[in-house]
C-alpha positions as CSV (number, residue, x, y, z in Angstrom):
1,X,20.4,-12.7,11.9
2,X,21.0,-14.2,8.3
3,X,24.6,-16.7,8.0
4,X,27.0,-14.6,6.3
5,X,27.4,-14.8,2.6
6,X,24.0,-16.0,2.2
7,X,23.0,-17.7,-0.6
8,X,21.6,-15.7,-3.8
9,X,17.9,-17.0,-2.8
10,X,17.3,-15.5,-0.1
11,X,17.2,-12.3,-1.6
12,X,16.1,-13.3,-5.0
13,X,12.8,-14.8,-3.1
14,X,11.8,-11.2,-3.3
15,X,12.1,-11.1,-6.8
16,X,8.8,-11.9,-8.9
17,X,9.1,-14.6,-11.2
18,X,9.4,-14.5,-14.5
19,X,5.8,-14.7,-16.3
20,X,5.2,-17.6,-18.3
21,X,5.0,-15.7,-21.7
22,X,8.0,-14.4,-21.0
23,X,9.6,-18.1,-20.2
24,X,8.0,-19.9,-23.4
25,X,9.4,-16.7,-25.7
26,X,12.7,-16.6,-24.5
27,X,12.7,-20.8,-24.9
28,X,12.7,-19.9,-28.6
29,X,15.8,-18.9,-28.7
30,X,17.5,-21.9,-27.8
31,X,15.9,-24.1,-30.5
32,X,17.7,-23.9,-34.5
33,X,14.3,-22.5,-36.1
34,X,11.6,-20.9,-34.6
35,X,8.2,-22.5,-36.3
36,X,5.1,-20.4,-37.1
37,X,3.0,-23.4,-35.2
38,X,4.9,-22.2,-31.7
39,X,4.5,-18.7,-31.7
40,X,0.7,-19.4,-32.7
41,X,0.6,-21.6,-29.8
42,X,2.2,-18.7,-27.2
43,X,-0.5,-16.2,-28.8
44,X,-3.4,-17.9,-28.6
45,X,-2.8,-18.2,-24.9
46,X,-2.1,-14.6,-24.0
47,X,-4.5,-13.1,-26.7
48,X,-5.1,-9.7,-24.6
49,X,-1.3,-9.1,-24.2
50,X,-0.3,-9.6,-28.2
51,X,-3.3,-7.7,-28.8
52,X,-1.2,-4.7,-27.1
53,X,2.2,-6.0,-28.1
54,X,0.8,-5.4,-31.8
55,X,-0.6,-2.1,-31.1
56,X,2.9,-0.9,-30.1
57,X,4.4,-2.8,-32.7
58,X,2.5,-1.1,-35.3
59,X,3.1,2.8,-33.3
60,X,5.7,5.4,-34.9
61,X,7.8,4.4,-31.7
62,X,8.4,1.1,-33.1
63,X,8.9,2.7,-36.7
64,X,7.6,-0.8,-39.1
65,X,7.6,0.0,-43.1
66,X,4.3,-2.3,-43.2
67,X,1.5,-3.0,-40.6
68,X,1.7,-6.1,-38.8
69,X,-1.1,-8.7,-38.1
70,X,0.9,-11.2,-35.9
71,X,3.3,-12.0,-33.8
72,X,4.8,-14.3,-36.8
73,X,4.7,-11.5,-39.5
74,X,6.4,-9.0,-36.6
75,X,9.2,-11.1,-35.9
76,X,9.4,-12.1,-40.3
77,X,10.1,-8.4,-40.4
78,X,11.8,-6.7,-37.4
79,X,13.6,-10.0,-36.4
80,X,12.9,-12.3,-33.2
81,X,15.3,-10.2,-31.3
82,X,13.6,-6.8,-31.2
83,X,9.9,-8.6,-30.8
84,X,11.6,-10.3,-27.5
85,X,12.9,-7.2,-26.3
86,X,9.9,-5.3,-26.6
87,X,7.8,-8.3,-25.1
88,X,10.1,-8.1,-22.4
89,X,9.4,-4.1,-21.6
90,X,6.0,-4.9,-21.8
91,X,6.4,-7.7,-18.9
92,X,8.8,-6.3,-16.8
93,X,6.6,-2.9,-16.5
94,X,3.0,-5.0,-16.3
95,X,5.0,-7.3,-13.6
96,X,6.5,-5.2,-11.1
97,X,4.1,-2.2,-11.3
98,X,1.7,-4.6,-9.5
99,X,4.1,-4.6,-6.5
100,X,4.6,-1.8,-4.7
101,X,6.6,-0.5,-1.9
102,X,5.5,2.2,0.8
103,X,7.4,5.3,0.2
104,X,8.8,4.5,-3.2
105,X,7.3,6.5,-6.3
106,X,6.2,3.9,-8.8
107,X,5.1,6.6,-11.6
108,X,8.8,8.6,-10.8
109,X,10.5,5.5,-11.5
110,X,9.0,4.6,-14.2
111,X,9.6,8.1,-15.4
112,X,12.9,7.8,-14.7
113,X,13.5,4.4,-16.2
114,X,12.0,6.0,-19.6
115,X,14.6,8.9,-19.5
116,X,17.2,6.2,-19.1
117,X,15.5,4.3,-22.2
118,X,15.1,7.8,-24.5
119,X,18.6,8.6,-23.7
120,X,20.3,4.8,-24.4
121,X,18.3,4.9,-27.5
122,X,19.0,8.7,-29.0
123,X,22.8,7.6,-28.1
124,X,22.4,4.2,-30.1
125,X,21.1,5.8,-33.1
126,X,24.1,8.0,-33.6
127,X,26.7,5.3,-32.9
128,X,25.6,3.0,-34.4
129,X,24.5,0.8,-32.1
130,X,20.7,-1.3,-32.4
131,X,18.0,1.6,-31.2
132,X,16.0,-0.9,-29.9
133,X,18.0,-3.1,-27.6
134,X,19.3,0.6,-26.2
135,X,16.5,1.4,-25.6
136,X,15.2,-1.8,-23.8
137,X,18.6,-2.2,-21.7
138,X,18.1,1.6,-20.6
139,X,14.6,1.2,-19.1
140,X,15.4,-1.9,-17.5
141,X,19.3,-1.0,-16.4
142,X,18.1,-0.1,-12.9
143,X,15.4,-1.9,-12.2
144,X,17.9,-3.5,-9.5
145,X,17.9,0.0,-7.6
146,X,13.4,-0.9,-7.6
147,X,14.7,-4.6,-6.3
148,X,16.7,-3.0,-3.3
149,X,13.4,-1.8,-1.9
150,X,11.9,-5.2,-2.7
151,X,14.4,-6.8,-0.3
152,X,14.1,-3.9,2.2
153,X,10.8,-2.9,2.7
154,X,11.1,-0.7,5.5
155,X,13.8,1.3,3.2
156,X,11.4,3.1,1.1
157,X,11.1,6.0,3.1
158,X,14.5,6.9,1.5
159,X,13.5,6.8,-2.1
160,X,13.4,10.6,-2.4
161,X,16.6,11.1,-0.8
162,X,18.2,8.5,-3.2
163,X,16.3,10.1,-6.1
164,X,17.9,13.4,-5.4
165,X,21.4,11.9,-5.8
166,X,23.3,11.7,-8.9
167,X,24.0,8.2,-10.2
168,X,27.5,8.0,-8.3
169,X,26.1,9.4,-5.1
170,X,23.7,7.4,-5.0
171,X,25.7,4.0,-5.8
172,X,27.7,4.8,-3.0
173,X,24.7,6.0,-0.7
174,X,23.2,1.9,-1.9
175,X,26.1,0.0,-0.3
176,X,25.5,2.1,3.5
177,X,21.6,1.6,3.2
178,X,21.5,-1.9,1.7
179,X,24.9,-3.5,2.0
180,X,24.7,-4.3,-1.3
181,X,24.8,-2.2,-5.0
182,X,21.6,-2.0,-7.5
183,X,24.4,-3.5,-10.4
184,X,23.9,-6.7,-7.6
185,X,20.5,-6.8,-7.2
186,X,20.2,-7.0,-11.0
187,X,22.1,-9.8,-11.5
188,X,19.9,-11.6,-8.9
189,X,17.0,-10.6,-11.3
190,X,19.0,-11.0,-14.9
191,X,19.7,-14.7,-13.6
192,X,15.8,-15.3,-12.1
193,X,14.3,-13.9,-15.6
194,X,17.0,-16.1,-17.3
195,X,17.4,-13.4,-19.6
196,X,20.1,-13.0,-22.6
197,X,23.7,-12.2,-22.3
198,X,23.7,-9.1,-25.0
199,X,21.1,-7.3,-22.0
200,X,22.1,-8.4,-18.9
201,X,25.8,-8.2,-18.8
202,X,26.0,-4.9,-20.1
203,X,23.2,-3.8,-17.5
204,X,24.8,-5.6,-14.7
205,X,28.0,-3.8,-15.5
206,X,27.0,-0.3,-16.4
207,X,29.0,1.4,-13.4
208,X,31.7,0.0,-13.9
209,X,32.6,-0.6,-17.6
210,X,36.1,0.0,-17.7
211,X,36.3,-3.3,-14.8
212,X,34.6,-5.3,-16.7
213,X,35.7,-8.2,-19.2
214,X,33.6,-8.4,-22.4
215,X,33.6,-7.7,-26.1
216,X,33.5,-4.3,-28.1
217,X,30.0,-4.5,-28.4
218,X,29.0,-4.9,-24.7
219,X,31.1,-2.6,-24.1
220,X,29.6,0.1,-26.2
221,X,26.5,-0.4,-24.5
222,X,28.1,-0.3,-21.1
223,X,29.3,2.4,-21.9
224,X,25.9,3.9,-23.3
225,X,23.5,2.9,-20.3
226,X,25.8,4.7,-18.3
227,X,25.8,7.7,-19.8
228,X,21.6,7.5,-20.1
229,X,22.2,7.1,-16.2
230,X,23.8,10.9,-16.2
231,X,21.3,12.4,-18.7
232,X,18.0,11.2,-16.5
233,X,19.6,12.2,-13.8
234,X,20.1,15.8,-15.1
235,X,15.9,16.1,-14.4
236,X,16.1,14.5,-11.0
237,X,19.5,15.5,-9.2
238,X,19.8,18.4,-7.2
239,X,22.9,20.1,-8.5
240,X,22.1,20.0,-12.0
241,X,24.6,22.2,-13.7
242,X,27.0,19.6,-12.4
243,X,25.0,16.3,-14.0
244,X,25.2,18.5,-17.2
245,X,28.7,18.9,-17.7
246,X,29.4,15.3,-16.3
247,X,27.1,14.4,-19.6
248,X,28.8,16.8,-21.8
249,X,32.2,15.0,-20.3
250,X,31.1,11.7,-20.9
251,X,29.7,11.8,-24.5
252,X,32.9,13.8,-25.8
253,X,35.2,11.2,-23.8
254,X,33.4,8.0,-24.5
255,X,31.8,8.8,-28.3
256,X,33.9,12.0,-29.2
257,X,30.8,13.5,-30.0
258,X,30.5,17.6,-29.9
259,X,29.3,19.4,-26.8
260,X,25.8,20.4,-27.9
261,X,24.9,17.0,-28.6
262,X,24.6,16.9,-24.8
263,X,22.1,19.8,-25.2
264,X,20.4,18.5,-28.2
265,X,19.9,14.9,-26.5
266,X,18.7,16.4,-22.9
267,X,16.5,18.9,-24.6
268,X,14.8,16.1,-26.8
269,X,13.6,13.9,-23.7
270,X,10.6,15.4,-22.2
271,X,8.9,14.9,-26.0
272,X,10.2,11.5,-25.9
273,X,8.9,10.2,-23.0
274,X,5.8,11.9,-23.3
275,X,5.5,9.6,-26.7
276,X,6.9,6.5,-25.2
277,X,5.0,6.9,-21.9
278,X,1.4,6.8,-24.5
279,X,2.3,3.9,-26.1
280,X,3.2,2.2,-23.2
281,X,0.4,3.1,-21.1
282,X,3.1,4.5,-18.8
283,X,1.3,7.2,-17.3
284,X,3.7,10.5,-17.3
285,X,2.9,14.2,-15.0
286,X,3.5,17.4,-16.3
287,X,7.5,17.5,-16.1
288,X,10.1,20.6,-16.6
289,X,11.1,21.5,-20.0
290,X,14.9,21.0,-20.8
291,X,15.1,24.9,-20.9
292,X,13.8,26.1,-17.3
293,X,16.7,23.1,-16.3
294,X,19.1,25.1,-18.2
295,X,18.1,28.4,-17.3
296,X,18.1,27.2,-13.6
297,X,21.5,25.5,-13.9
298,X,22.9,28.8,-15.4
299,X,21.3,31.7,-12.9
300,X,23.7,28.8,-9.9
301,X,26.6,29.1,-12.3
302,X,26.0,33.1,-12.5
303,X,26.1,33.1,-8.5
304,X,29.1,30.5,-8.2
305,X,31.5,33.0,-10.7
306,X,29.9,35.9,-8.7
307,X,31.5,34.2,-5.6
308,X,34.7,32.7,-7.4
309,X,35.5,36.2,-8.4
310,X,34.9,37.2,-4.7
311,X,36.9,34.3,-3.5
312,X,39.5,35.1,-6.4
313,X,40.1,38.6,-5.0
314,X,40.3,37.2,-1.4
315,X,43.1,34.8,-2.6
316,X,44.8,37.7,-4.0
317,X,45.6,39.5,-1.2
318,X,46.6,36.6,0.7
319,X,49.3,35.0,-1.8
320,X,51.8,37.8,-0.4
321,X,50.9,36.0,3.0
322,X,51.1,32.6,1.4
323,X,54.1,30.9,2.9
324,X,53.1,32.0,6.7
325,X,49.9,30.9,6.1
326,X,51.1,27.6,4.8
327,X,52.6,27.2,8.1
328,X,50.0,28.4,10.2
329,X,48.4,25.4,8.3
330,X,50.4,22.3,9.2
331,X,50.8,23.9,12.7
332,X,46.7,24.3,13.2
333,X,46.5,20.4,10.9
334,X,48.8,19.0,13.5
335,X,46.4,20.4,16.4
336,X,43.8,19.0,14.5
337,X,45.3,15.4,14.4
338,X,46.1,16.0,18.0
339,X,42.5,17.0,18.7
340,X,40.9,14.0,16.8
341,X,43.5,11.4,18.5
342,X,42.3,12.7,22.1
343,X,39.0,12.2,21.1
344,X,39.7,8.7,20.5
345,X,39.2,6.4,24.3
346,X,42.7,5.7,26.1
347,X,43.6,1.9,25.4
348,X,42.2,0.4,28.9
349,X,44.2,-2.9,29.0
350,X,43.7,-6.4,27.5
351,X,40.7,-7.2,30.5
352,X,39.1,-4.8,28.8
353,X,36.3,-6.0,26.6
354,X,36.5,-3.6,24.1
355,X,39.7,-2.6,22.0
356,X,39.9,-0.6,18.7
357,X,42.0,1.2,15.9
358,X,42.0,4.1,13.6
359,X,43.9,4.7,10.5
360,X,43.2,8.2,8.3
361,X,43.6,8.2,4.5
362,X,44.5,11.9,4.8
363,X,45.5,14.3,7.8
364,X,41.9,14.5,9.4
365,X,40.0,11.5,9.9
366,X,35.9,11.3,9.2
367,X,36.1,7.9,10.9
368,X,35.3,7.6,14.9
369,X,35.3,5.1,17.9
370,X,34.6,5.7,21.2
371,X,34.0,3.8,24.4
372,X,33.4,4.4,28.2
373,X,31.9,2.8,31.5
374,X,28.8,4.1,32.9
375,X,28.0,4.8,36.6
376,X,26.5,1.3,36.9
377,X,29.4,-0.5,35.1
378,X,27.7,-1.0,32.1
379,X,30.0,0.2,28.9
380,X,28.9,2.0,26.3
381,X,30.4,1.9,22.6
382,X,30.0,3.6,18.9
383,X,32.2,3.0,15.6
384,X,31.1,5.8,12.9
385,X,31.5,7.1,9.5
386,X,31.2,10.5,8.1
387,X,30.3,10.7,4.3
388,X,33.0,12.8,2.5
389,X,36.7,13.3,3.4
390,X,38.3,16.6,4.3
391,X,37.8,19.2,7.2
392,X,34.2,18.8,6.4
393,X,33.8,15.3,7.4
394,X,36.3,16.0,10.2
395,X,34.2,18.4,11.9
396,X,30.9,16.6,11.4
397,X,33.3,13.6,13.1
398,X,34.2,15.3,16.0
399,X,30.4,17.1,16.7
400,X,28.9,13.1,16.3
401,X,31.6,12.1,18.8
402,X,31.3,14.6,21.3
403,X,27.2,14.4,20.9
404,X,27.4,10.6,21.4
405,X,29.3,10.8,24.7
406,X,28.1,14.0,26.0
407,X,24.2,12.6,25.7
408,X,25.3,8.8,26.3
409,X,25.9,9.9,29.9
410,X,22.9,10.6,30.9
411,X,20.1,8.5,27.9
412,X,21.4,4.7,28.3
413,X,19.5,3.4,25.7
414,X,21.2,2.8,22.7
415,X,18.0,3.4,20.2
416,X,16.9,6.4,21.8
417,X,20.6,8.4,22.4
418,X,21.0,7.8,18.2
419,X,17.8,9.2,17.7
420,X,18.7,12.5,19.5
421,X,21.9,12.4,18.0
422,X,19.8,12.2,14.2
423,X,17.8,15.1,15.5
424,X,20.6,17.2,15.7
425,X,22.3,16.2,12.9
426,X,19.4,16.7,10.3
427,X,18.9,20.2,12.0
428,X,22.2,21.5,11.5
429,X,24.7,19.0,8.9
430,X,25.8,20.3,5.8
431,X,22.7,18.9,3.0
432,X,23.8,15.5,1.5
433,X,26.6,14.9,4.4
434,X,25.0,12.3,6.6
435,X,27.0,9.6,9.6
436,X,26.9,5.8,9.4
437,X,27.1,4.1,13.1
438,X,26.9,1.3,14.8
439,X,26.8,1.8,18.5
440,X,25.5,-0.4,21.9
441,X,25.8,-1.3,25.4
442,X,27.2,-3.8,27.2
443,X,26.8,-5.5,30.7
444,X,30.0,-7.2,31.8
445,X,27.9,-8.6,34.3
446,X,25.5,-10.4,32.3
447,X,26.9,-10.7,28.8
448,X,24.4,-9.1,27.3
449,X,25.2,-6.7,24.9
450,X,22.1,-3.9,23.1
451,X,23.2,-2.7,19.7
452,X,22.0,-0.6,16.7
453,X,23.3,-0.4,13.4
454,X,22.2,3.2,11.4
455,X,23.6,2.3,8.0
456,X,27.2,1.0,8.8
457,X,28.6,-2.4,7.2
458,X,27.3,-5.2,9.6
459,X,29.4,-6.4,12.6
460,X,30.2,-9.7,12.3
461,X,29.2,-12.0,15.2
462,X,31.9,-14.7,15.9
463,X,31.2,-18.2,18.0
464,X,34.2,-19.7,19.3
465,X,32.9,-22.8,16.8
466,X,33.9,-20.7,14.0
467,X,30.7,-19.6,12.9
468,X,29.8,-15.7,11.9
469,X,26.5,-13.7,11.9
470,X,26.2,-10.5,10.5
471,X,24.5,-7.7,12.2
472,X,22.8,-5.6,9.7
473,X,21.9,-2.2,9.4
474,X,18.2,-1.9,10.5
475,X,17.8,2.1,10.2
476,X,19.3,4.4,7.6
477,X,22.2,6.8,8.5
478,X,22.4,9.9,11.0
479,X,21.4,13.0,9.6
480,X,19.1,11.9,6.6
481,X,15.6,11.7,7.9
482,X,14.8,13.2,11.1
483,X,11.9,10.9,11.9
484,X,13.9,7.8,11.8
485,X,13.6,4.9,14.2
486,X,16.8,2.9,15.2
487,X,15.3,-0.6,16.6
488,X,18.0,-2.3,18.6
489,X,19.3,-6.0,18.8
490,X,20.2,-7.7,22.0
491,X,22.7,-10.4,22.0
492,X,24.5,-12.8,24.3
493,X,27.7,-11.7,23.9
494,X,29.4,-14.5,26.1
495,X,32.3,-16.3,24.8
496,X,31.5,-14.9,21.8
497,X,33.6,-11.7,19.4
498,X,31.7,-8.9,17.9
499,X,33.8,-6.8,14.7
500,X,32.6,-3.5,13.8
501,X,34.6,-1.6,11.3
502,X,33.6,1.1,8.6
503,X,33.6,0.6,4.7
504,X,37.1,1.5,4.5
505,X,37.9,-1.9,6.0
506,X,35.8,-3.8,3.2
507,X,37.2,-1.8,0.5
508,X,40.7,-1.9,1.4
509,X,42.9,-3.1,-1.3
510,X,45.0,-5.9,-0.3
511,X,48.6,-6.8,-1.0
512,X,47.4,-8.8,-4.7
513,X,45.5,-5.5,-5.5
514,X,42.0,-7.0,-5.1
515,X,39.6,-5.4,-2.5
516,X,39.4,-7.2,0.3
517,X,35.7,-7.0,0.9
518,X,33.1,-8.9,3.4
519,X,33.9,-12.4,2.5
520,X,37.5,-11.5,2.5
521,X,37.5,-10.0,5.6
522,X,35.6,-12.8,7.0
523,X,38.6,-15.5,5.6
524,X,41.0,-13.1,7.7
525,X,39.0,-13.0,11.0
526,X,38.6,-16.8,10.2
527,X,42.2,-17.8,9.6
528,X,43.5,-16.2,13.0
529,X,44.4,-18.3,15.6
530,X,42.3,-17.9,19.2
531,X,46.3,-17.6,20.7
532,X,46.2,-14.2,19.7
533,X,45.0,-11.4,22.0
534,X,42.6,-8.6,20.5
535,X,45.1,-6.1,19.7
536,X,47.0,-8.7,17.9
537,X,43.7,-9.9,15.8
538,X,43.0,-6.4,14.5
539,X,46.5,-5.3,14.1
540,X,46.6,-8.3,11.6
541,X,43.6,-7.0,9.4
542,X,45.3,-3.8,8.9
543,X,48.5,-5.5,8.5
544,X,46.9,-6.9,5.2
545,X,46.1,-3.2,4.2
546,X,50.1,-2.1,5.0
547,X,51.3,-4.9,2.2
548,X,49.7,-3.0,-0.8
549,X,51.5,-0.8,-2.7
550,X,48.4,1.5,-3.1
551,X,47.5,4.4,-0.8
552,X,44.5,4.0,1.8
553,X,41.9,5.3,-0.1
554,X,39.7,5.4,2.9
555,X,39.9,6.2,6.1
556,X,40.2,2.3,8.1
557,X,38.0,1.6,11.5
558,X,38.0,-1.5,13.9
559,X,36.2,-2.1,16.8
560,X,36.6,-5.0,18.8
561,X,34.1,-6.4,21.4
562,X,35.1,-9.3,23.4
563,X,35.3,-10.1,27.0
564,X,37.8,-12.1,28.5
565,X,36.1,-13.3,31.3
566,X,34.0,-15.5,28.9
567,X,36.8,-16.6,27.2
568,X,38.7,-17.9,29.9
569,X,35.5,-19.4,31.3
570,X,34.8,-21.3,28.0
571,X,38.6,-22.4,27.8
């Protein structure tokens, strides 16, 4: 188990490094004039690459008044800038195609990564913006999401699933899987490559422009790659009527340009890439026209009004009903709560090894926790969390629970019980719903302790010298792939505290505003005193949660696994 907060190499290990063309051209730009004699020098040593950086140089893509002979006359016209930028598509693409990961779609993401780059660079052209860098920062803007596989290699089985999302489903569905965001990932790689400031900031920051703290300019292209994010994801996402009007949204909010430009700019892609793709050598399949999406998108719409009318009439005839229903409501809400609290185990003491706390951002809960003693004394334990709020994510909640303790009872290992649980959740959830847990044994007897994590933050493993581990997710959430495996860890508990919480802990905003995140939360954990009993320790995370004067966005979870025994031993 990694030290928590490692250090940025450990991941960027997995990160090629940057080719030596790529180094000695980018050294260039440091120095006050670039002579003829050194870019000479860099060509005569990579002849078959400038050979093809010429070629493209000289293609309608690049769009040159006069043909080019050398790298010298290229940059004496188009400028160093937009030779370096193309250089760099050229290596990124040669560079990581040669390393691929089982289960991820090289030629799909490279298809996708040219959407991205057609889209940035149609955009560009109409605001004004430089065509070229658009178009280089859009087909490299994600390359972090190609990274996250890199660094997880058993992951890649999920690629399709991720593929299928839409971009903020899928940053969100990045953070369960990999405990960290593709924006992250790039930075590792933007910092590795050592490449400029006017690409990588704007690329790190692309989901979160309006966060970030940078000029006009970078923001404009912020702004830009994450709209090219929403248009390639119109081809790939599975509700793509709504990736439409989320495009239409963003180019009239962002650039105040028309609605059709939306159509005109999706409609124009597949012809784009199918150019680009030639003169990059970036081999592209026989993709859907613009027009079958749109037709496609519009037969859903036609069904949706069919069943909003339907659902219009309904509501009708039940607004004369309104106010007793409204009761009925909070009365059945209230059984609800009631429900979901009895679900929840009974506190069972401070000799108890296990102690934990719920909080719901709304009246139902999609958070869990349960715990309970087996027939031999051994105890068996789970914190989960369902994706989505509402009654949806409370139902799923409750079925999870009640499947976790209803099988637990009679399949005591850990691995196995979650896979049956995953069974029956990829058979019968609601399509893009899926559960993050974290769940285990333990033997009071022994101090050992058998856990698995199936997407959920990592627990943090405490030693009574103040040092942490994290326990990482080693299998992907319940209810995503049926054929998952969920290994298990085994640990000597001991003297030792295991937190579990869900996301909502991490992202909690505290009493400065800030989100409190891993490292915060690890500061908090750190900082308590070893006077204070469990209930106390947890009730003093939340505590820093209650001092903000914004709402709980999410629902908060904490699970606490300590024995006393081992304490009192060690002490």
């Amino acid at each position: 188990m990694p030290y928590i907060n490692p250090d940025d190499h450990i991941y960027s290990d997995n990160i090629p490094m940057i080719p030596g063309i790529v180094q000695r051209f980018l050294d260039l730009h440091g120095l006050d004039a670039i002579e003829d004699a050194d870019i000479d020098a860099i060509e005569a040593d990579f002849p078959d690459f400038f050979e093809k950086l010429l070629r493209i140089l000289n293609s309608d893509h690049f769009n040159l008044t006069t043909k080019v002979e050398s790298v010298t006359q290229a940059i004496q016209l188009a400028g160093y800038q937009r030779v370096c930028n193309l250089m760099l598509c050229m290596a990124v693409y040669r560079c990581f195609k040669e390393i691929p990961v089982t289960g991820v779609d090289q030629q799909s993401f490279w298809e996708d990564a040219l959407r991205r780059a057609v889209s940035a660079q149609m955009i560009g052209e109409v605001i004004g913006l430089d065509a070229g860098l658009c178009f280089t920062a859009g087909l490299l803007q994600d390359m972090g999401f190609y990274i996250l596989f890199l660094i997880s290699q058993n992951k890649g089985m999920l690629w399709g699933e991720f593929r299928k999302r839409d971009p903020e489903a899928r940053y969100s569905m990045e953070r369960n899987i990999f405990n960290m965001n593709h924006d992250e990932a790039m930075e590792l790689f933007c910092n590795k490559w050592q490449l400029l400031d006017i690409l990588s900031v704007p690329m790190i920051h692309h989901h979160r422009c309006e966060k970030a703290e940078f000029g006009v300019f970078d923001l404009q292209l912020c702004n830009v790659l994450y709209c090219a994010d929403w248009m390639a994801s119109v081809y790939t996402s599975v509700d793509k009527g709504f990736a439409i009007n989320r495009c239409r949204q963003l180019l009239s909010n962002t650039f105040s340009m028309e609605p059709y430009r939306a159509e005109e700019f999706l409609a124009a892609i597949p012809d784009k890439i199918d150019i680009t793709g030639h003169v990059f050598d970036i081999t592209i399949d026989r993709h859907i026209e613009f027009s079958q999406i749109l037709y496609e998108a519009n037969i859903k719409l036609s069904e949706d009004n069919l069943n909003f009318q339907e659902l219009t009439s309904r509501l009708e005839q039940a607004l004369t009903e309104r106010d007793r229903l409204a009761g009925e409501l909070n009365r059945e809400l209230g059984l609800a709560r009631e429900i979901q609290k009895s679900l929840l185990p009974r506190d069972m003491g401070d000799d108890f090894p296990l102690v934990g706390l719920n909080i719901s951002a709304r009246d139902l809960s999609g958070d869990f926790y349960d715990y309970f003693v087996l027939p031999d004394g051994r105890i068996y334990f789970n914190l989960g969390d369902v994706s989505g709020k509402g009654v949806n994510a409370a139902l799923l909640m409750t079925k999870t629970s009640s499947l976790f303790r209803c099988l637990g009872k009679r399949i005591y290992d850990p691995g196995e019980l979650l896979a049956q649980i995953n069974l029956e959740l990829c058979e019968t959830s609601i399509h893009g719903m899926f559960v993050t847990m974290i769940a285990g044994v333990y033997d009071p007897q022994t101090g050992r302790l058998k856990i698995v994590n199936a997407g959920n933050p990592p627990a943090l493993l405490f030693t009574v010298d103040g040092l942490a581990y994290e326990v990482e997710a080693q299998a992907p959430p319940l209810g995503v792939l049926a054929e998952s495996e969920f290994p298990e860890v085994e640990i000597e508990l001991e003297d030792k505290s295991l937190y579990m919480f869900s996301d909502g802990v991490t992202e909690g905003n505290m009493a400065n505003g800030e989100m409190l995140g891993l490292s915060g939360l690890f500061k908090v954990i750190a900082n308590m005193t070893s006077d204070l009993s469990p209930t106390e320790r947890i009730n003093r995370i939340v505590s820093s949660f209650k001092e903000s004067s914004r709402p709980v966005r999410d629902d908060i979870t904490i699970l606490l696994l300590e024995d006393q025994k081992y304490k009192h031993e060690t002490h």
